[in-house]
C-alpha positions as CSV (number, residue, x, y, z in Angstrom):
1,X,0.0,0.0,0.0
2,X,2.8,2.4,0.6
3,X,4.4,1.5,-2.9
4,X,1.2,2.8,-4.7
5,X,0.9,6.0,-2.4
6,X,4.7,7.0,-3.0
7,X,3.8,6.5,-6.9
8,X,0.8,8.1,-7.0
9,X,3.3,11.3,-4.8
10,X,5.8,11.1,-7.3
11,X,3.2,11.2,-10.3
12,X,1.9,14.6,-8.3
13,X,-1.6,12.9,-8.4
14,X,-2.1,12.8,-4.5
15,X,0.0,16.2,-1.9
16,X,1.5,15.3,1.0
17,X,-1.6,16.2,3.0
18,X,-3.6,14.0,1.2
19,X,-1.5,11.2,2.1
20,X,-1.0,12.1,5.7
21,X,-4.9,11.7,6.0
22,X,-4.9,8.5,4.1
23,X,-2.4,7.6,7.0
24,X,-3.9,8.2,9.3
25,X,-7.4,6.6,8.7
26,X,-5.8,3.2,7.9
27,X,-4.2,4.0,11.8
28,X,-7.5,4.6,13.0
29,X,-9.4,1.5,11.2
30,X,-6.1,-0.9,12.6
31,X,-6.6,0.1,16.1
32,X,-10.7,0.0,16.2
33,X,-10.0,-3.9,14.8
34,X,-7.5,-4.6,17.5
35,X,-10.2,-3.0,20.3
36,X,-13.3,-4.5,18.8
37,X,-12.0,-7.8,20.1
38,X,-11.5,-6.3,23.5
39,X,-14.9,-5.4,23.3
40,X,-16.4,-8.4,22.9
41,X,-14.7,-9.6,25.6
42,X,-15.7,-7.2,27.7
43,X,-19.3,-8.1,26.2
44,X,-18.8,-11.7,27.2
45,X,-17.5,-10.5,30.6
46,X,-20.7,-8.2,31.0
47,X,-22.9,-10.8,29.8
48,X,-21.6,-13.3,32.1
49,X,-21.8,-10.8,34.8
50,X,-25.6,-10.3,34.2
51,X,-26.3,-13.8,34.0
52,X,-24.7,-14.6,37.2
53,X,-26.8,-11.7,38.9
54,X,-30.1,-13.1,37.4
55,X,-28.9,-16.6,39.2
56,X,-28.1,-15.0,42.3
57,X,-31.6,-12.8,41.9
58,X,-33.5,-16.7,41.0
59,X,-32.1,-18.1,43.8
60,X,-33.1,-15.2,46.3
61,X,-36.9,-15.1,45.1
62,X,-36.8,-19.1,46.1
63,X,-35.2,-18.3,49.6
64,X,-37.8,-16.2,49.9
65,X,-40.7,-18.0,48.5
66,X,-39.6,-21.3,50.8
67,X,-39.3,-18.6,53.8
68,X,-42.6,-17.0,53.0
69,X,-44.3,-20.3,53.3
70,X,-42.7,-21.2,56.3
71,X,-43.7,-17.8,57.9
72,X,-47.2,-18.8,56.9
73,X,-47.2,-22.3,58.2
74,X,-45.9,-21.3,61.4
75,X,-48.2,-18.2,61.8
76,X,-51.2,-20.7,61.0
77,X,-50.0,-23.2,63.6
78,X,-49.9,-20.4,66.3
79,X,-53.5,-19.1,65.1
80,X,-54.8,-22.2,65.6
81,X,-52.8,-23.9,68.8
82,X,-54.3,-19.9,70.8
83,X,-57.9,-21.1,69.5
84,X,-57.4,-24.6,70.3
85,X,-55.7,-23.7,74.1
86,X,-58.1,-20.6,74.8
87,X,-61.2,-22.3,73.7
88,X,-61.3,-26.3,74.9
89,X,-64.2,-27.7,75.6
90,X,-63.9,-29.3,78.8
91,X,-65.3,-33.4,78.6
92,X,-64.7,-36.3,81.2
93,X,-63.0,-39.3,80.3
94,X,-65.7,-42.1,80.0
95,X,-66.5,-45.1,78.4
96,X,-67.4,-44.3,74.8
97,X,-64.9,-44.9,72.5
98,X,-65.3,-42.0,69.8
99,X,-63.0,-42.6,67.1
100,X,-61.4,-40.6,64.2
101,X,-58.8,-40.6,62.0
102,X,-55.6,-38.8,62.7
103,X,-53.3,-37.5,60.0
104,X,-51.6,-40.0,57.9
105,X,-54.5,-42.1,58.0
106,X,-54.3,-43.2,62.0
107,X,-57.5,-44.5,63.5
108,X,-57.7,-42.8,67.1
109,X,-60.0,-42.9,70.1
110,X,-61.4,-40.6,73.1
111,X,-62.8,-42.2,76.0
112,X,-65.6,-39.9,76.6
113,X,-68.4,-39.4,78.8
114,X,-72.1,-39.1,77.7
115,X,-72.3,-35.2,77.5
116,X,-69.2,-35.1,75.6
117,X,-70.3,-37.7,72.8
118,X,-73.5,-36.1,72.4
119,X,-71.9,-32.8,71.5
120,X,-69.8,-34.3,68.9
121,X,-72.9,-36.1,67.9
122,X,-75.0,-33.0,67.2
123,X,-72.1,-31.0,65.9
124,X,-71.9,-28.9,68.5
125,X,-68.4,-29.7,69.6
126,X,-65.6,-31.1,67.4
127,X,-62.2,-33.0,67.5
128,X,-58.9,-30.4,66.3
129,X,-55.6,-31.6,66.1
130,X,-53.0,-28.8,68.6
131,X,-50.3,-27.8,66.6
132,X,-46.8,-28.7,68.8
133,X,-48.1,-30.6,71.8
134,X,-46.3,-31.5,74.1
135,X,-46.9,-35.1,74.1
136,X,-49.0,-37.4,72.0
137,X,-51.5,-37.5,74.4
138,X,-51.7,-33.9,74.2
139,X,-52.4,-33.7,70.3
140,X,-56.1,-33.7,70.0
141,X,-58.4,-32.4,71.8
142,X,-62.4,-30.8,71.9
143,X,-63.2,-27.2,70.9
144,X,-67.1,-25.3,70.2
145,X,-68.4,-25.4,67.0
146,X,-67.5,-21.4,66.4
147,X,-63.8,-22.3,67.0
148,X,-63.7,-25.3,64.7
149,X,-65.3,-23.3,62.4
150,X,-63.3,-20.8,62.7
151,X,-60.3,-23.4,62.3
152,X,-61.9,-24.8,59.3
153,X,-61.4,-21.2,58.1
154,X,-58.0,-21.1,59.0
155,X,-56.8,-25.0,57.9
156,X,-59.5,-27.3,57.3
157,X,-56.5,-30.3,58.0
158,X,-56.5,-29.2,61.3
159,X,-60.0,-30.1,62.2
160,X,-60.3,-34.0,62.5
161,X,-63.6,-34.2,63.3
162,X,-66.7,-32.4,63.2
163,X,-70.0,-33.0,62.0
164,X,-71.9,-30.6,60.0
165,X,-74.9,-32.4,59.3
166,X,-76.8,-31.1,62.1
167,X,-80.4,-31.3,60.4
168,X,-81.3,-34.0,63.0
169,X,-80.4,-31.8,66.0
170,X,-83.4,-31.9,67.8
171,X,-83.8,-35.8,67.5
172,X,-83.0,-37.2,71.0
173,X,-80.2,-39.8,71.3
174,X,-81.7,-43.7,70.8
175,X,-80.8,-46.0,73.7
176,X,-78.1,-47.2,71.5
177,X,-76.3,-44.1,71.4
178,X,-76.5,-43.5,75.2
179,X,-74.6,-46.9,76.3
């Protein structure tokens, strides 16, 4: 390239000024090609960058998410254990067996007296699992219909049993249901 330049100077076809501007354009196209591929680096850098902060952003929203529910779960079990401990109905053990079913699919029993069993019976008591007893023996007990209902509003797994087909509620108890 230089050949033809100091021909076409010689042949007075091109000045000197002309060909210190020719210079230095082919200067300024050779260093934008030797800092375009520092640019795309620093595009691949940049890029990487972002896509590591959209990772780290992901995983954040799923911490949350996962605390958020557990936040919920334990608010939910505190709603209901105050209901359940302010709100028992009080029963004497007897010799009726009522039974339900416990969470994963456990059959369970009261003992209860007469007055007890006919409140479950009319639906005017029901059976709630307590959130964190203490002991095993501790984990179910009998609340009003309000606070099961209100329960039911809350967590409807909570409540174990209660029954709301109270239609019959003025039907006295058969002889078979008293013994």
């Amino acid at each position: 390239m230089q050949n033809l330049r100091d021909k076409l100077l010689k042949a007075g076809l091109v000045n000197k000024k002309h060909q210190r501007r020719a210079e230095h354009a082919d200067r300024q196209k050779k260093r934008k090609r030797q800092a375009e591929p520092e640019g795309t680096a620093e595009q691949k850098r940049l890029a990487a960058y972002e896509q590591k902060l959209a990772a780290e952003r992901e995983k954040s929203r799923a911490l949350d998410a996962q605390r958020r529910l557990q936040r919920e779960a334990k608010e939910r079990d505190l709603r209901v254990r105050y209901l359940t401990d302010h709100h028992r109905v009080s029963w004497k053990r007897g010799d009726r067996k009522w039974f339900f079913v416990a969470r994963g699919g456990t059959m369970l029993h009261f003992g209860l007296d007469a007055e007890a069993a006919r409140q479950l019976n009319y639906g005017a008591a029901a059976i709630v699992e307590v959130p964190g007893a203490p002991s095993p023996d501790a984990a179910h007990t009998l609340v009003d219909r309000a606070t099961a209902d209100l329960i039911w509003s809350i967590d409807d797994a909570y409540v174990r049993f209660l029954n709301r087909d109270t239609n019959d509620s003025d039907r006295p108890l058969r002889a078979w249901e008293l013994d």
